[in-house]
N, CA, C and O atoms as a CHARMM CRD file, in Angstrom:
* protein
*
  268
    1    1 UNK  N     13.06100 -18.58600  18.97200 PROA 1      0.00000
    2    1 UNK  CA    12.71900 -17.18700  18.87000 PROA 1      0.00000
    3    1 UNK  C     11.19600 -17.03700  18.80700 PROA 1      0.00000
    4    1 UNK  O     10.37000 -17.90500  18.52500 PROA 1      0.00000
    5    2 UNK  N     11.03000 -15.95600  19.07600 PROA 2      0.00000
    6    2 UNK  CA     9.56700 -15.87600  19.66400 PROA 2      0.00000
    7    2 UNK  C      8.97000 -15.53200  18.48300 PROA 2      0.00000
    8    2 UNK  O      8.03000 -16.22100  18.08700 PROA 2      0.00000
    9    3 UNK  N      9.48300 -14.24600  17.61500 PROA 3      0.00000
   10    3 UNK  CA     9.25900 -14.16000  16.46000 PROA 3      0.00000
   11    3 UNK  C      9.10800 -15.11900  15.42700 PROA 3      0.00000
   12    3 UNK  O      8.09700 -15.16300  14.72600 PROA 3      0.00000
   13    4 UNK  N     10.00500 -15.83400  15.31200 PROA 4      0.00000
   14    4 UNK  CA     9.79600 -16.71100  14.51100 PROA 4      0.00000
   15    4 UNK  C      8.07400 -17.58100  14.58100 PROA 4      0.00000
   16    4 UNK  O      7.09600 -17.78200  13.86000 PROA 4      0.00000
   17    5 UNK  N      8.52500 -17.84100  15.83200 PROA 5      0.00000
   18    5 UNK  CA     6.93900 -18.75500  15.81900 PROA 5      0.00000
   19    5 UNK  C      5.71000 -18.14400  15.92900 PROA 5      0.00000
   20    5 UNK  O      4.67700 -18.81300  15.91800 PROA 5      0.00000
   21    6 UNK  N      5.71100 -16.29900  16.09100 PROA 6      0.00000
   22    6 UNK  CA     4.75600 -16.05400  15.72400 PROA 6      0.00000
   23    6 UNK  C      4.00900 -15.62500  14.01400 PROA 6      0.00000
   24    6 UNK  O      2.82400 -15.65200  13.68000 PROA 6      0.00000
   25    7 UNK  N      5.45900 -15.18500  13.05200 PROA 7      0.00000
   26    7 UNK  CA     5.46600 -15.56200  12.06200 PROA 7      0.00000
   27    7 UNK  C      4.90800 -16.43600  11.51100 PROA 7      0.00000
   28    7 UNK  O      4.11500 -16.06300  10.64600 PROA 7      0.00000
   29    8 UNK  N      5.07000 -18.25100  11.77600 PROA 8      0.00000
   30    8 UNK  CA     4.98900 -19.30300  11.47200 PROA 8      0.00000
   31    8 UNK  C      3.66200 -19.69200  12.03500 PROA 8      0.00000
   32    8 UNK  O      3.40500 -20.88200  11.85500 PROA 8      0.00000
   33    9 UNK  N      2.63700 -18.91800  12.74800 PROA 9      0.00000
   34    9 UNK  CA     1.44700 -19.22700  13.10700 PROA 9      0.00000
   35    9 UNK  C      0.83700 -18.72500  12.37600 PROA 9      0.00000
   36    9 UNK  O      1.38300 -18.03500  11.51500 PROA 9      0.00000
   37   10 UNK  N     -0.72700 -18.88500  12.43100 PROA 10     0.00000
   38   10 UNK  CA    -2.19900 -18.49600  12.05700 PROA 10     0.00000
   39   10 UNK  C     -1.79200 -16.87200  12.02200 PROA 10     0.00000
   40   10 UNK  O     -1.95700 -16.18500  11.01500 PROA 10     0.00000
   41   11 UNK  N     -1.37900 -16.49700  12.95300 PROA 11     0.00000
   42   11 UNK  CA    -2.32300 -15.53900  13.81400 PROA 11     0.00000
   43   11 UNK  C     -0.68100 -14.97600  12.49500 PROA 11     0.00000
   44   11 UNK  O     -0.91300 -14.73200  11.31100 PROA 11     0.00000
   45   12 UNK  N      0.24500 -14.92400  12.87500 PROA 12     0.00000
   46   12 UNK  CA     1.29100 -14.40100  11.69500 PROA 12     0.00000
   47   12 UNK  C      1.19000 -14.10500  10.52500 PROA 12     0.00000
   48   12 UNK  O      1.71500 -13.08600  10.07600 PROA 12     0.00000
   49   13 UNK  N      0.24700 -15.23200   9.54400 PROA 13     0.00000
   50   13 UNK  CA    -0.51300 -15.15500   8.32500 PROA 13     0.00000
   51   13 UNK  C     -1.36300 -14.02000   8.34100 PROA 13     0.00000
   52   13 UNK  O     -1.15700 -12.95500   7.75900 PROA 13     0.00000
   53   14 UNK  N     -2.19800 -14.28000   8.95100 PROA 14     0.00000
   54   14 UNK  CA    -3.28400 -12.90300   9.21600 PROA 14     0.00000
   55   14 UNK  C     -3.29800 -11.68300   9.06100 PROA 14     0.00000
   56   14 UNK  O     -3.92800 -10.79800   8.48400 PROA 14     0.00000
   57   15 UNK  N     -1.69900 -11.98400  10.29700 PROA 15     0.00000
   58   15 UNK  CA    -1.21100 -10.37500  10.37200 PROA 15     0.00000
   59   15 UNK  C     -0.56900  -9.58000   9.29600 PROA 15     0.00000
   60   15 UNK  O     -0.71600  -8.36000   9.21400 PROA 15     0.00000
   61   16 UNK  N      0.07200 -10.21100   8.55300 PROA 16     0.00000
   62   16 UNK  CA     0.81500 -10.40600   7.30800 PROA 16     0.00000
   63   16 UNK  C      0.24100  -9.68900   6.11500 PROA 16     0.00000
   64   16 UNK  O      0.75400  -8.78500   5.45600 PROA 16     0.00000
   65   17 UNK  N     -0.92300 -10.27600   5.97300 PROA 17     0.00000
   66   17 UNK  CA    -2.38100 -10.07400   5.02600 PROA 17     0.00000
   67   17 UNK  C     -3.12600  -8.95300   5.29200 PROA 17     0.00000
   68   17 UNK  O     -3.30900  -8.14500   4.38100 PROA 17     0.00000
   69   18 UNK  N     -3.72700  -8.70600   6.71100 PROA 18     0.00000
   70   18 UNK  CA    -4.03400  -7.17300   7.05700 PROA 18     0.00000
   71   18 UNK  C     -3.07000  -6.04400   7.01300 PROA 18     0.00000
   72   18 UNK  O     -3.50600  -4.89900   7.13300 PROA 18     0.00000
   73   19 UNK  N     -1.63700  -6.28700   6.83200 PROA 19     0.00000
   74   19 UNK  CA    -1.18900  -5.00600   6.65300 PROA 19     0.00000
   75   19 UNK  C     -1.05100  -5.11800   5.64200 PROA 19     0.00000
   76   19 UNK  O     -0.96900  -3.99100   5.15400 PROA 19     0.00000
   77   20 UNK  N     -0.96100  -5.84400   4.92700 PROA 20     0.00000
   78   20 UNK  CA    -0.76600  -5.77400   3.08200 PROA 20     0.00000
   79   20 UNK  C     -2.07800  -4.84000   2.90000 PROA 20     0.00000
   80   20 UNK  O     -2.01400  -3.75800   2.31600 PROA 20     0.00000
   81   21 UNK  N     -3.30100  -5.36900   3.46600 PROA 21     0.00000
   82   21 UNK  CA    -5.02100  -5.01500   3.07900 PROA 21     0.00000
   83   21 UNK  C     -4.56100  -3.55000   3.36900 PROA 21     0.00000
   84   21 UNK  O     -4.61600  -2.68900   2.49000 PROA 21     0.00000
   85   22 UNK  N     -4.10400  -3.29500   4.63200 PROA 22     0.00000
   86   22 UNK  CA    -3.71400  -1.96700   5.08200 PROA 22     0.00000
   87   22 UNK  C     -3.00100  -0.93000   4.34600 PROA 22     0.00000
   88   22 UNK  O     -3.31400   0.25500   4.22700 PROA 22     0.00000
   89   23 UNK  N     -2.31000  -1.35800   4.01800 PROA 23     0.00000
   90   23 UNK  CA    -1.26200  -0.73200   2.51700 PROA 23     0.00000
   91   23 UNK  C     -1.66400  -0.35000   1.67800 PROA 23     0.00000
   92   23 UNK  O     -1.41000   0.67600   1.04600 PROA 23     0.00000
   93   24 UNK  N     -2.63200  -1.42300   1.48800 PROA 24     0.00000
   94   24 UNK  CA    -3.22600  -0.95400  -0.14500 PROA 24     0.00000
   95   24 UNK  C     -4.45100   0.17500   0.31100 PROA 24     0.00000
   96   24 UNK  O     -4.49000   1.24900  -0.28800 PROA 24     0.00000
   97   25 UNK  N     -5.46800  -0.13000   1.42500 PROA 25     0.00000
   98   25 UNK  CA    -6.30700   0.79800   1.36700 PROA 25     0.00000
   99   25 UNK  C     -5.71700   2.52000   1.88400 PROA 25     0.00000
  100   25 UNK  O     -6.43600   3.51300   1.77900 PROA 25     0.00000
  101   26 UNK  N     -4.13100   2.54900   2.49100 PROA 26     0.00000
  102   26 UNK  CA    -3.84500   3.61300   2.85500 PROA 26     0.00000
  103   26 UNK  C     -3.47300   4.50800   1.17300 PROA 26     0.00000
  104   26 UNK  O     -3.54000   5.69900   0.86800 PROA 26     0.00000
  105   27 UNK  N     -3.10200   3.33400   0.42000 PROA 27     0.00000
  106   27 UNK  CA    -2.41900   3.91300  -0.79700 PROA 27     0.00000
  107   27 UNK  C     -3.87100   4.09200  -1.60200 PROA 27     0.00000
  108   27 UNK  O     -3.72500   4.34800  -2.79700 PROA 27     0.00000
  109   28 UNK  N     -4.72000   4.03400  -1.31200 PROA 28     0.00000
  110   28 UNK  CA    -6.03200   3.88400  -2.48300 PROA 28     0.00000
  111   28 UNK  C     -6.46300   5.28000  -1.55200 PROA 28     0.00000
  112   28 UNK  O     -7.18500   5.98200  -2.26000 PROA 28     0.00000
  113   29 UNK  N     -6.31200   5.72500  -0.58600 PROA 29     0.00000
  114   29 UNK  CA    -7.07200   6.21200  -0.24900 PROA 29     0.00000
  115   29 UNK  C     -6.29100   7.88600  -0.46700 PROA 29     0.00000
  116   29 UNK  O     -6.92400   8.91800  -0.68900 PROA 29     0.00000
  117   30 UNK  N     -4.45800   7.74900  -0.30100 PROA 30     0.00000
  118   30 UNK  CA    -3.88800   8.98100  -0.50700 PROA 30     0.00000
  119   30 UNK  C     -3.89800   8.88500  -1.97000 PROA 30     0.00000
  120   30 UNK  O     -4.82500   9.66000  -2.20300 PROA 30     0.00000
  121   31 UNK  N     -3.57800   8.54400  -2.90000 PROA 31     0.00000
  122   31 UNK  CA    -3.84500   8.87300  -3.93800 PROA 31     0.00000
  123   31 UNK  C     -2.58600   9.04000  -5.11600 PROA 31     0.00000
  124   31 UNK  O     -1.40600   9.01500  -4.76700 PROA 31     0.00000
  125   32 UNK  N     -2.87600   9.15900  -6.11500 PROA 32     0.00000
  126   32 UNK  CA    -1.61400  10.11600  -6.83900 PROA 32     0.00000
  127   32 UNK  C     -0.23600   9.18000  -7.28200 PROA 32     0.00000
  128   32 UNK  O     -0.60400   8.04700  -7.59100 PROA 32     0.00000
  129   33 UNK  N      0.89600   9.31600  -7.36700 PROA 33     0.00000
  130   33 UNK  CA     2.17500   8.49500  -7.50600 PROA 33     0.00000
  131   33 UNK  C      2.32100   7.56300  -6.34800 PROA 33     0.00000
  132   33 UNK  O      2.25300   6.33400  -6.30800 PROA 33     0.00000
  133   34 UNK  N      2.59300   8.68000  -5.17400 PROA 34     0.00000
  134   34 UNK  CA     2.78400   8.10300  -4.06800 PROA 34     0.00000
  135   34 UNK  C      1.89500   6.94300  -3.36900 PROA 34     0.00000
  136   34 UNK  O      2.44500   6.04500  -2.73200 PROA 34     0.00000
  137   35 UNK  N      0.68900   7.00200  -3.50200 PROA 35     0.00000
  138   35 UNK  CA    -0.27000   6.06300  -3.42700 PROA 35     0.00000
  139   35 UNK  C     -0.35800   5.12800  -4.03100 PROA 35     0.00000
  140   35 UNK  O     -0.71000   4.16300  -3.35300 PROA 35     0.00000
  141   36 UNK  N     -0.16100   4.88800  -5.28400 PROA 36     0.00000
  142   36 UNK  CA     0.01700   3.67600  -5.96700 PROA 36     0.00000
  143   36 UNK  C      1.20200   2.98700  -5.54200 PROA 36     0.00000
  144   36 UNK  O      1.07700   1.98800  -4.83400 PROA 36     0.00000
  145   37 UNK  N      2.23500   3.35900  -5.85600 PROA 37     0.00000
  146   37 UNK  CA     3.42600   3.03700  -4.74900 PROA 37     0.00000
  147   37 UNK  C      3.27100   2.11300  -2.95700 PROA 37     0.00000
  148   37 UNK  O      3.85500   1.23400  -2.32300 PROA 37     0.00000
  149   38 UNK  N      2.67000   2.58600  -2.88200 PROA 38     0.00000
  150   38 UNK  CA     2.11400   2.39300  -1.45100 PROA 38     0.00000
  151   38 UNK  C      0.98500   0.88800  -1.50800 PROA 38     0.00000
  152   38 UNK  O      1.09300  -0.11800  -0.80600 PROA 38     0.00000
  153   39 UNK  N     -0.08800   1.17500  -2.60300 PROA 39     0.00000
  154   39 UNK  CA    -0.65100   0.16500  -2.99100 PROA 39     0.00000
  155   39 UNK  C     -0.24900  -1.29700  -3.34900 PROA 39     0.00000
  156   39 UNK  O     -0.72700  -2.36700  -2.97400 PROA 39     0.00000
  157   40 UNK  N      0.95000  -0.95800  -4.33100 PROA 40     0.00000
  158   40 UNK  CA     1.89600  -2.15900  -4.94700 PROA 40     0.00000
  159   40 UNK  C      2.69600  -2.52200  -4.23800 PROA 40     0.00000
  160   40 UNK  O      3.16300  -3.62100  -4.53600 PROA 40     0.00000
  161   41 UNK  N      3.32600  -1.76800  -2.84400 PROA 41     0.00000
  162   41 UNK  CA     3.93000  -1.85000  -1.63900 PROA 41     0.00000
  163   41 UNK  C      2.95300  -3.14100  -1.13500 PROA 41     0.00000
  164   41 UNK  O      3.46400  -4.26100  -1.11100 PROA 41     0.00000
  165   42 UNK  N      1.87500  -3.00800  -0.82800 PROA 42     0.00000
  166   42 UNK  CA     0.99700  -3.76100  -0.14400 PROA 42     0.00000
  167   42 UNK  C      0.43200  -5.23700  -0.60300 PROA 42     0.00000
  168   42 UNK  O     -0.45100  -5.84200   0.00600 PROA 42     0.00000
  169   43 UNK  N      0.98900  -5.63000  -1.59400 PROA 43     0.00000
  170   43 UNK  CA     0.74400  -6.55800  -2.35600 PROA 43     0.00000
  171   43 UNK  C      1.87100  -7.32900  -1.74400 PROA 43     0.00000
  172   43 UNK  O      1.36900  -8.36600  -1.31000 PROA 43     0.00000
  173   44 UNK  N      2.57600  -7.32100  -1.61300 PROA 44     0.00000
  174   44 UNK  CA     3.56900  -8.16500  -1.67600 PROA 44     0.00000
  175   44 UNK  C      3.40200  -8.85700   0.22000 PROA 44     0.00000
  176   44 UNK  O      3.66400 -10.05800   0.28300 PROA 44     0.00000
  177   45 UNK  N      3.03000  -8.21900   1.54600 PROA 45     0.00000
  178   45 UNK  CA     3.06700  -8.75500   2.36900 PROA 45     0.00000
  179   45 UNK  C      1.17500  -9.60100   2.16700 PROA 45     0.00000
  180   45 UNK  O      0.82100 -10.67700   2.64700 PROA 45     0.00000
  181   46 UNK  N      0.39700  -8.71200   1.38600 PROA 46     0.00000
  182   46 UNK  CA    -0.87900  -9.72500   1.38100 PROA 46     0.00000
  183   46 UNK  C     -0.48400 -11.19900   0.49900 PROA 46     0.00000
  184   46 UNK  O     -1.15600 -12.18900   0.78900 PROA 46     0.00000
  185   47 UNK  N      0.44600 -11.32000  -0.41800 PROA 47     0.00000
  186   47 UNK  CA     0.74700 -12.13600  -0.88200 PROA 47     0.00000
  187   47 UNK  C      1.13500 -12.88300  -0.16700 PROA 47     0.00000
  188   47 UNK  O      0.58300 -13.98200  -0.11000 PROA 47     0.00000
  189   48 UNK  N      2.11600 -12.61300   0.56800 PROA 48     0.00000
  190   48 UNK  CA     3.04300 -13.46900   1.76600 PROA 48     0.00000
  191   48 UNK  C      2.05000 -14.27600   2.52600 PROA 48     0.00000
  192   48 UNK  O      1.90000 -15.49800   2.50300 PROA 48     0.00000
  193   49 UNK  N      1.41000 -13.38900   3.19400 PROA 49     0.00000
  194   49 UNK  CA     0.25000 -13.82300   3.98800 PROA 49     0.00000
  195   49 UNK  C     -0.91200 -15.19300   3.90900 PROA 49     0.00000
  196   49 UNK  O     -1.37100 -15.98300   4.73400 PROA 49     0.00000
  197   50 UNK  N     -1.05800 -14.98100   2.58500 PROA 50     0.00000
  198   50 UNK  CA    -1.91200 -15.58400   1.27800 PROA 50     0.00000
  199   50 UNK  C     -1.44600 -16.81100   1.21200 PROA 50     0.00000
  200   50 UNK  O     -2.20600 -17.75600   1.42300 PROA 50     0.00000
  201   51 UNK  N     -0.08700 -17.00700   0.90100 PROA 51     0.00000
  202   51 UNK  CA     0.84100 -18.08700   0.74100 PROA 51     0.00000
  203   51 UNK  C      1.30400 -18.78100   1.60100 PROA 51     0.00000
  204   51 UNK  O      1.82000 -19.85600   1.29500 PROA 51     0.00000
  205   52 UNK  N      1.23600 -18.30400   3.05100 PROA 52     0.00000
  206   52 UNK  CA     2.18800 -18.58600   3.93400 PROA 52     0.00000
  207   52 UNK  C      3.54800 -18.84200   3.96800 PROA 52     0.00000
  208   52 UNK  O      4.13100 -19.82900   4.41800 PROA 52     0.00000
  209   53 UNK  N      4.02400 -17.76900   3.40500 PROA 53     0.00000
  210   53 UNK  CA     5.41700 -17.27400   3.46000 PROA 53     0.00000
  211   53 UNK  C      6.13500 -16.05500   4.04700 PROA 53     0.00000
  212   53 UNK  O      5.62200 -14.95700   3.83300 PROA 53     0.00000
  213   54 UNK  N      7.11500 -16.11600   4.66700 PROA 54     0.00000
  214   54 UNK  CA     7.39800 -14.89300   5.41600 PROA 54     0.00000
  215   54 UNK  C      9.12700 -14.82300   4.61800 PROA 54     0.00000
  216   54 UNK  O     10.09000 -15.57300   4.78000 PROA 54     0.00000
  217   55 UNK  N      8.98300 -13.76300   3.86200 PROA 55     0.00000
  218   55 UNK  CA     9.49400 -13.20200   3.62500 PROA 55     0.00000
  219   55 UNK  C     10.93200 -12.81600   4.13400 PROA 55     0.00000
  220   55 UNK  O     11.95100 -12.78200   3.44400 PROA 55     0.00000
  221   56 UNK  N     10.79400 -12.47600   5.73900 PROA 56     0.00000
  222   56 UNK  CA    11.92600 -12.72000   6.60500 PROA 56     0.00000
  223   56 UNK  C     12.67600 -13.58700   6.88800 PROA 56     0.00000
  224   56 UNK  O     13.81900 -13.37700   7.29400 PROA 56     0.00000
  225   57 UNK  N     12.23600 -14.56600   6.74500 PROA 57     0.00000
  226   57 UNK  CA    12.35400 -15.73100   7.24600 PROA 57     0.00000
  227   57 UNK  C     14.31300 -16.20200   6.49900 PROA 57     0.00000
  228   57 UNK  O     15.10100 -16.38800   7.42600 PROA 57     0.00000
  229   58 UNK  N     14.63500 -16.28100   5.77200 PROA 58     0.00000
  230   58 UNK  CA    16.15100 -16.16900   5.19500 PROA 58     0.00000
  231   58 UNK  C     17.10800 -15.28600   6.47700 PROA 58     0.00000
  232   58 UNK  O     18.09200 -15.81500   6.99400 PROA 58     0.00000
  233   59 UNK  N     16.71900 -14.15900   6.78500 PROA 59     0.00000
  234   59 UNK  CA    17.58100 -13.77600   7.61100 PROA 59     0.00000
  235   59 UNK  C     17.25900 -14.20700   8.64000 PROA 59     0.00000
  236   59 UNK  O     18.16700 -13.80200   9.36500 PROA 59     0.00000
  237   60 UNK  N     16.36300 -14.95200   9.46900 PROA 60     0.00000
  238   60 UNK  CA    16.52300 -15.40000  10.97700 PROA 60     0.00000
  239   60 UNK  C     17.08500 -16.81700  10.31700 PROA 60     0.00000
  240   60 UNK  O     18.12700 -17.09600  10.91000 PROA 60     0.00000
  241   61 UNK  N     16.89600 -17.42900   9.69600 PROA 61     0.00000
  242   61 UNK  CA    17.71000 -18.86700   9.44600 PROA 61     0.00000
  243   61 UNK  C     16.63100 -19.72100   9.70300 PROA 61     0.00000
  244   61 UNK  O     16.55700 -20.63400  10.52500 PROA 61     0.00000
  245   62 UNK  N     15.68000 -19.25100   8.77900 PROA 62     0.00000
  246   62 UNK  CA    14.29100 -20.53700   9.86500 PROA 62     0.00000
  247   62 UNK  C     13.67900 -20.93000   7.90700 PROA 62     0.00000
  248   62 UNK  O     14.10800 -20.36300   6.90100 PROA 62     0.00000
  249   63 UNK  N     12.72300 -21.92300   7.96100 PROA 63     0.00000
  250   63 UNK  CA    12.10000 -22.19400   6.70100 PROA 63     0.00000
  251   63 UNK  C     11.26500 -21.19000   5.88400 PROA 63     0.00000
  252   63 UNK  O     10.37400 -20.66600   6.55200 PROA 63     0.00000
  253   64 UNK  N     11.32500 -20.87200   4.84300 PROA 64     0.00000
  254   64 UNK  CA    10.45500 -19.83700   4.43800 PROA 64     0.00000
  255   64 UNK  C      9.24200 -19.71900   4.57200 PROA 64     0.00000
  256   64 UNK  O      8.53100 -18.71800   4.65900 PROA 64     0.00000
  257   65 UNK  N      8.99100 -20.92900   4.58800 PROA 65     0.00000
  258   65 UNK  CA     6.96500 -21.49300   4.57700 PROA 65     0.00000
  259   65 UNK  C      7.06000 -22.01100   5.95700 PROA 65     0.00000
  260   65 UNK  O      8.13600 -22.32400   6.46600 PROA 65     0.00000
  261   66 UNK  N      5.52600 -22.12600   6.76000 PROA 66     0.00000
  262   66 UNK  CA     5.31800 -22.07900   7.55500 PROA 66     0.00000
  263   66 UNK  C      4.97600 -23.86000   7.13400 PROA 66     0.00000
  264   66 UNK  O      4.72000 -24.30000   6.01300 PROA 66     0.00000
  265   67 UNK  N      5.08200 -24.66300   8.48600 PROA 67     0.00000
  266   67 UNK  CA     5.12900 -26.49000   8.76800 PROA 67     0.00000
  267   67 UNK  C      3.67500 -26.60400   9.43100 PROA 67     0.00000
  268   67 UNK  O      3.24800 -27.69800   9.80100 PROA 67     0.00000
């Protein structure tokens, strides 16, 4: 799967991490309940990212961490 191995690359990590970055600065930037929400939303794929772990990875049937 194509996904998978782009997941399991560099370029997957990255991507992973900028939308987390993305998350958080959309939630820092609206503000209020909903924004924090949005913020703490965003933690969790920069984490992934961070770690090299994909999260998805259980439902395609592939390793959680990237080899």
């Amino acid at each position: 799967m194509k996904i998978v191995k782009l997941m399991n690359s560099p370029q997957g990590r990255a991507g992973r991490a900028l939308a987390g970055v993305a998350l958080i600065a959309a939630g820092v930037l609206t503000g209020g309940p909903g924004g924090l929400v949005l913020a703490l939303a965003g933690l969790v794929p920069l984490a992934a990212g961070g770690t090299g772990t994909c999260l998805g990875a259980p439902l395609l049937r592939t390793p959680l961490r990237a080899r």
